[in-house]
N, C-alpha and C positions, 0 to 999 in steps of 0.2 A: 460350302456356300457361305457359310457365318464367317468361316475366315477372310475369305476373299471379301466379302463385302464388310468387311472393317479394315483390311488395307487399302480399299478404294476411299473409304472416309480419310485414310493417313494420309494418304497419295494427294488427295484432292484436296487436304488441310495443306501440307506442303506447299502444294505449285501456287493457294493462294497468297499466304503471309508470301512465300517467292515474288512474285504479281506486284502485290503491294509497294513492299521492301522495293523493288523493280521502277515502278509508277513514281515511288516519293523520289528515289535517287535520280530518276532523269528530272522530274519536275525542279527538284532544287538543287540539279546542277547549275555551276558558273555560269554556263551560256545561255542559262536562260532570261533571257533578255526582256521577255516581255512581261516581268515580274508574277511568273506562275507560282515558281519556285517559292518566292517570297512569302506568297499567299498562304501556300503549303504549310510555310514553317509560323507563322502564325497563325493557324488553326491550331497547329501540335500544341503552341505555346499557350493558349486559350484552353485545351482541353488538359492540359497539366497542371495550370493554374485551379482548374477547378477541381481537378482528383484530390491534390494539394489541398483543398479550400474543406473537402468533404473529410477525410481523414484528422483536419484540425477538430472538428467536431467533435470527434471521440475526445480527444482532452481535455472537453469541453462536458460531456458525460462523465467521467472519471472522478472529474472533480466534484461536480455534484453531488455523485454519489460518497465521496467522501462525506466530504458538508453536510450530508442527509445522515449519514451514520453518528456523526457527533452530536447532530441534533436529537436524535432517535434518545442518544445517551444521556443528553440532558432534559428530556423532555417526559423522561420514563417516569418519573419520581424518584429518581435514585435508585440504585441495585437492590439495597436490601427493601425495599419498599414497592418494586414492582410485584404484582399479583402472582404471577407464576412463582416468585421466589419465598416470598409469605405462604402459599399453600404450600411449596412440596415441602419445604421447611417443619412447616408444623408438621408434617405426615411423619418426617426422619426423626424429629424429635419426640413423638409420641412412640416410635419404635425404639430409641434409645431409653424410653420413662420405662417401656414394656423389659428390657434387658435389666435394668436396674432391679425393677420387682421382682425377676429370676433371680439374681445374684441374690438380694437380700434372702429368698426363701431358703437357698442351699445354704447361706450362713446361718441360717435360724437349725434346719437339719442339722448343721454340722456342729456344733454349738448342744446341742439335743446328746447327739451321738459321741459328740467329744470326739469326732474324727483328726479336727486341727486342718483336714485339707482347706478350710476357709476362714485362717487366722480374722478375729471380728479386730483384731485390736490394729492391726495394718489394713486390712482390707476395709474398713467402714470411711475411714478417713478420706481415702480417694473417692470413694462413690461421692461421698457427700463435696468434696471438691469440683468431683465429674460434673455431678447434677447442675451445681450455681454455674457451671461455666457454660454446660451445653445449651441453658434456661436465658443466655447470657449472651451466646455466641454471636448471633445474629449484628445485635449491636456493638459488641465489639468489634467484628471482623467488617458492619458498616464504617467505626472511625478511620480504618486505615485506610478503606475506597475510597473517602470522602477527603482526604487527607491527599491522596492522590489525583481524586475530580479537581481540585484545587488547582494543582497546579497543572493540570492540561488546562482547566479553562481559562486559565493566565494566558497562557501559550497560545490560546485558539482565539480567543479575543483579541492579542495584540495583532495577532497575523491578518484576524478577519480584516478590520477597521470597520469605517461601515459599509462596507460592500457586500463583506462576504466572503470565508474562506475561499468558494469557487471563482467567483471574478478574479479576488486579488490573482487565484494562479492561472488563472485560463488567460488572465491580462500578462504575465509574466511568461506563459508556454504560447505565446498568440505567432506561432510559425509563420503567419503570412505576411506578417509584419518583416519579418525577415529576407522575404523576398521583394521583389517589383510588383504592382499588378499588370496583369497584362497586358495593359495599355506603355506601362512605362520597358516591361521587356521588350515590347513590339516595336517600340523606336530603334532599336539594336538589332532588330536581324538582317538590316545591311551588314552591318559591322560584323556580325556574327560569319554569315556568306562570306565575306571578302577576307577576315583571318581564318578561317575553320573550312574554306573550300563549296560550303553546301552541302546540299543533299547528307549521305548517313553523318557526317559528323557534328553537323549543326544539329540533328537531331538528337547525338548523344549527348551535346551539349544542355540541350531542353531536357532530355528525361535522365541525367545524369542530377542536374540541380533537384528533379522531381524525385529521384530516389534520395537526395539529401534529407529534404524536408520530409518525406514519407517513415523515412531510419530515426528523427530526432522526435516525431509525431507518436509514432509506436511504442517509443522507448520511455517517452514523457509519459504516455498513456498509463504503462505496465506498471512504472512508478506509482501514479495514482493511483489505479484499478488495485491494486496490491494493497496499496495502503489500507483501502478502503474494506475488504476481503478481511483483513487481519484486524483491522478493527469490531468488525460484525463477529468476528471468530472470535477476540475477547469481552466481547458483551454475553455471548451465550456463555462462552467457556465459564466467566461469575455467576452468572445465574445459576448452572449446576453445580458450580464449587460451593455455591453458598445454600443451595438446596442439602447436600447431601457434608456442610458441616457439622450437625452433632456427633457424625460418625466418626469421623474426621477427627473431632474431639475427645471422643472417647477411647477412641482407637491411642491418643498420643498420651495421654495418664494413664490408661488403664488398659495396656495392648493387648489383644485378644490372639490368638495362634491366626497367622497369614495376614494380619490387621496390621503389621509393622511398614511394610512396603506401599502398600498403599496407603499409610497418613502419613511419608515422606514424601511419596510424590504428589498429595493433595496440597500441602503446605510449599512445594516445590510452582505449583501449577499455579495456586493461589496467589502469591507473589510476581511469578512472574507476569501473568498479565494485568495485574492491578497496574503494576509500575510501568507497564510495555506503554500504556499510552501520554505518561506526560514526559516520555524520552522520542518519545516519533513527534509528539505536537512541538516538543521543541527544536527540532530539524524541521518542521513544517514552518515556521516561527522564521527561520533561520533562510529555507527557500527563498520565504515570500520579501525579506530583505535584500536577500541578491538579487531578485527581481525589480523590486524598486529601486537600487541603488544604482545607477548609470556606472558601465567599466570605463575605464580611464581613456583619454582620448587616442585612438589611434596612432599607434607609430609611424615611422616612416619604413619599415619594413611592410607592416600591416598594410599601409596605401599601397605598396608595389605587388603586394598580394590581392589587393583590392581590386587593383586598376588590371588585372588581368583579364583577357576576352569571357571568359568562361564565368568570373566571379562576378565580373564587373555590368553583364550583360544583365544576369537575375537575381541579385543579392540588392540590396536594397540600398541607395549611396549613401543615406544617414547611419556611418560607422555599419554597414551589415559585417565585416567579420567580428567587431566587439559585442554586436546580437547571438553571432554565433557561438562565441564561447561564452556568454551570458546564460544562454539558453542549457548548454552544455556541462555548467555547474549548476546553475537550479536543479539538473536531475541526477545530478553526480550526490547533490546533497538527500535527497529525495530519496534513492535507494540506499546511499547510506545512512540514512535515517533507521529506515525500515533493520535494515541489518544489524545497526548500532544499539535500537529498543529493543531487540531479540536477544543479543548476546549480555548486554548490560542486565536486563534482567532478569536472565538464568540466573548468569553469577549472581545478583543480587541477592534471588532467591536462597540459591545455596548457602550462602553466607549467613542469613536469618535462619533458615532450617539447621543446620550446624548451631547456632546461639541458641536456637530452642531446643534440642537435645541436649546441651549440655544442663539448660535450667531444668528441663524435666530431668535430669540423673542429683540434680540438687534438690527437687522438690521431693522426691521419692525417696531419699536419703532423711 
């Protein structure tokens, strides 16, 4: 009985979308004369315009939530100065004073005993270099965020203007711009009928442009939303890098057994998201120019692509194929932003980590 009564659901889904499909394709057939048909295809065209209309929304969220995370960043008091990162800090560095006071006792013992397993005359040197640095760390490992806050909020300020990061791009991703509204598509669905036949193909001509706008909508979005994701994912990521640097620090002069690997990849992680954000803000920087920058005026290729039934009906006449591939590089840049501040800097990092082992094999020397 369970089966049967969910292939009567199947059956019954079926024969209506059938129905439907059935009802639209006589209504806006050619012959229908008494402008049913017509009527038909502009509801479609109303109700895609506005699917369209809701979906721009989300790139509209996206962005904000970007803008809301830079603001977060700058409104913290700076990384090393936020509250969470001043207490766990003190916690790790009263654990690293606590290590230290071990190490001295077993030198005092060994020193007593004349063992020599804790040379005073190598081994005091470090500690007492360990100690200024780990007592230290915090503000030094603040110049080089701050050194890096810098030049994102260059980037984030030019790009803002005074709007606002989110308007400049939501003004830049504004997809409906790109189309007609549906008062100016609706002019065209004679024209639409009389080249395209009516009924199904006029309508895949209406929801053919609606899957356009819905693909460059999503895609713009993932952009943002992404962006925006990875930025909040480098605001914690520093806050626990910079919590648990004394370890980090002690770990890199004075390595303890299994300490070696994880204060390369602390020093690895460290770097790279410091730098990941004023390499994204300057492809953000870089969007919101392509944005403002009008594309060149349409060819004469371009018009003959323009003036076709299909483009020409809901594409917008002000140059909309130069909106389209306007719009098309804004998020061309946009992801490769994102990708470009990821890989840039790794290598970065790796390159400074490599510089700092060679100085600690000089300083140990």
């Amino acid at each position: 009985m369970p089966t049967l009564t969910k292939n009567k659901k199947i059956i019954i889904g079926l024969l209506s979308v059938f129905l439907i499909l059935g009802v639209v394709f006589v209504l806006g057939a050619p012959n229908a004369q008494a402008g049913i048909g017509t009527w038909v295809l502009e509801g479609f065209a109303w109700i895609a315009y506005g699917i369209l209309w809701l979906f721009s929304k989300l790139v509209a969220v996206a962005a904000f939530l970007l803008e809301a995370v830079f603001a977060i960043e700058k409104s913290a008091g700076g990384f090393t100065k936020a509250t969470i990162v001043t207490s766990g800090w003190a916690i790790t560095r009263g654990l690293c004073n606590m290590i230290f006071a071990l190490i001295l006792l077993l030198m005092a013992f060994d020193t007593i005993l004349q063992t020599n397993k804790f040379p005073i005359k190598t081994i005091l040197p470090r500690l007492i270099l360990v100690a200024l640095t780990i007592n230290f760390s915090l503000i030094f490992l603040g110049v080089i965020i701050d050194f890096a806050q810098i030049l994102t909020r260059f980037f984030i300020d030019k790009a803002a203007g005074p709007n606002g990061i989110a308007a400049q791009l939501v003004n830049g991703l504004n997809i409906t711009a790109l189309f007609k509204t549906p008062t100016g598509a609706l002019d065209n669905t004679k024209t639409i009928q009389a080249a395209l036949g009516g009924g199904i193909a006029s309508l895949l001509a209406i929801f053919g442009s609606l899957a356009l706008g819905i693909i460059i909508i999503l895609i713009a979005t993932f952009a943002l939303a992404a962006g925006a994701i990875f930025m909040l994912i480098r605001l914690v990521s520093l806050w626990v890098l910079l919590i648990f640097a004394p370890l980090a620090w002690l770990g890199m002069i004075t390595p303890l057994p299994g300490l070696k690997s994880i204060v390369s990849d602390w020093w690895d992680k460290f770097f790279k998201w410091t730098f990941f954000a004023p390499i994204y803000a300057f492809f953000i920087y870089l969007a919101v120019l392509a944005a403002n920058t009008p594309f060149a005026p349409e060819t004469a290729a371009q018009k003959e692509i323009s003036g076709s039934v299909f483009l020409n009906s809901f594409l917008s006449p002000d140059n909309g194929i130069s909106l389209l591939l306007q719009y098309i590089v804004i998020i061309i840049i946009l992801l490769y932003g994102l990708q470009t501040a990821q890989t840039a800097s790794l290598k970065g990092a790796g390159a400074v980590t490599a510089w700092g082992k060679k100085a600690k094999g000089a300083l140990i020397k």
